[in-house]
N, C-alpha and C positions, 0 to 999 in steps of 0.2 A: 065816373065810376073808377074807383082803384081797386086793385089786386091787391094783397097781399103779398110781398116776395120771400123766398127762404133760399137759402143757396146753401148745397152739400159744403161739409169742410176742404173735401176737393177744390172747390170753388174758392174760396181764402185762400187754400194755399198757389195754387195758379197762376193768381190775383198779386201777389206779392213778387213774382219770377218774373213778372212782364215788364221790358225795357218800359222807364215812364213816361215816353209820351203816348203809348198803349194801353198802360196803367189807366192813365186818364178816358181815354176814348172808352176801354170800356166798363168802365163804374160810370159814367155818364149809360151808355145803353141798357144796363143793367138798371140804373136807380130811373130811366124812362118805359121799361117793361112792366113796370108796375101801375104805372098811368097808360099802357098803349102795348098790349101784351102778344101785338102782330104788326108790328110798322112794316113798312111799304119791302126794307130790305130783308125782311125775316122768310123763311121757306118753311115748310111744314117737310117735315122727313116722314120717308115711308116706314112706315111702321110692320108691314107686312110678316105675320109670325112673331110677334108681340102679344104676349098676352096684358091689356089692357081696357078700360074702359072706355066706352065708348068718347066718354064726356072727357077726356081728356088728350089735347093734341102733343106729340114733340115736334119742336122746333128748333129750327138754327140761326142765328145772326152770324154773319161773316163780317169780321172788321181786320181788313188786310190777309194776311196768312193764315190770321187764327180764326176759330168759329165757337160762339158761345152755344151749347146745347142747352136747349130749357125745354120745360113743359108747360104746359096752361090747363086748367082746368076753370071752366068759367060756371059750373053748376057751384063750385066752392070758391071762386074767385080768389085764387091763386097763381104765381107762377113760382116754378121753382126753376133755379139753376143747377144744372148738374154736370157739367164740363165746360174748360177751356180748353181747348185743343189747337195746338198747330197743327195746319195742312197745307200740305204735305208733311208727314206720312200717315199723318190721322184719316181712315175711313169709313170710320162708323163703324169699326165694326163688336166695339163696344155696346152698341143702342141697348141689347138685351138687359146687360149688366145694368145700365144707368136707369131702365126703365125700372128696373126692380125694386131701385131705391122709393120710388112714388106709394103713397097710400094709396091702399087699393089695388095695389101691382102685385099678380100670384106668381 
């Protein structure tokens, strides 16, 4: 089964800032979310105070410093990407905004 992937323009522009051998590692994770939209290294973020639907998770892959934020929705079989972030000093405390951008997010 694949997913569909979409990734915010956030997401491009990110994408293009990262020293390239990061580059690489994560357009390889990103172009694997779409066949495997939970591997072994991904966490589900608490959502708590989200207005969201149920049928839809966020998630994080952490590759070194930085951490890819996405979403899954498996009732529509998608994932989308919605931040690359370095952490530290990134603590989510974005989630609200990024959630917003999702169909279906009031």
């Amino acid at each position: 089964m694949s997913y569909d992937l979409f990734l915010d323009p956030e997401v491009h522009a990110a994408r293009r800032e990262l020293p390239g051998n990061l580059r690489q590692r994560v357009r390889r994770a990103i172009d694997d979310l779409g066949r495997a939209p939970r591997p072994t290294e991904s966490k589900l973020l608490d959502i708590a105070g989200i207005d969201l639907p149920p049928t839809i998770e966020l998630r994080r892959i952490r590759i070194d410093r930085w951490r890819i934020v996405y979403a899954v929705s498996d009732a529509d079989q998608w994932v989308w990407l919605l931040a690359i972030r370095r952490r530290p000093p990134y603590n989510y405390e974005d989630l609200p905004e990024l959630a917003g951008r999702l169909p279906g997010s009031e």
